[in-house]
N, C-alpha and C positions, 0 to 999 in steps of 0.2 A: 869294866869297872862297875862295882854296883854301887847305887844310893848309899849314902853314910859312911862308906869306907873312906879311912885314913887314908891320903897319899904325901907326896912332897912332888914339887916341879924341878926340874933339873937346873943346876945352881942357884936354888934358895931352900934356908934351911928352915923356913916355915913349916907347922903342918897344917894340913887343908884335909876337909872332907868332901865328897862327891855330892850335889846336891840336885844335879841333873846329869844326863846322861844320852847322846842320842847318836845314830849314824847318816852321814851324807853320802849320797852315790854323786860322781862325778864322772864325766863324761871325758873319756881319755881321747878315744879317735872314734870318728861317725864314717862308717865310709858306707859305698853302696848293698854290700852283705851282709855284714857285721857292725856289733856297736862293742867297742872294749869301754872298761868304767873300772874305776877301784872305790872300796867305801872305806869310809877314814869314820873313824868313832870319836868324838867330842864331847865333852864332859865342861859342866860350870862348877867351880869350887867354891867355897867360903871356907878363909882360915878358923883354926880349931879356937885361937887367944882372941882374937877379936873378929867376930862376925862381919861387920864393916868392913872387914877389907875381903873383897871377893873377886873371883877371877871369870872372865867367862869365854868360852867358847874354844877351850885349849884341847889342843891335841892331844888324844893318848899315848901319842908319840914323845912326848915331852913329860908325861907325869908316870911315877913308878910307887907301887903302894911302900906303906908301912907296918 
């Protein structure tokens, strides 16, 4: 998701805009050959109606644009 784009959260019918955006690597299994990880994308929002209400650190998993 990019900066400034429209989204909504899944069951709320607010809209929110993208106001940060970043990815975390996490560490799934460490063993002695290998290291397996999946990276999850994270976004902070602020609603479009009232800026004060802001969300942060939500999963792209959970928000879909508009």
């Amino acid at each position: 998701m990019e900066i400034g784009q429209k989204c909504k959260i899944n069951n709320d019918e607010r809209v929110y805009k993208v106001t940060n955006s970043w990815k975390e690597k996490r560490i799934i299994e460490n063993t002695e050959n290998s290291i397996e990880y999946e990276i999850e994308i994270f976004v902070n929002l602020e609603e479009i109606d009232n800026s004060e209400n802001t969300k942060a650190k939500v999963s792209t998993t959970k928000v879909y644009p508009v």
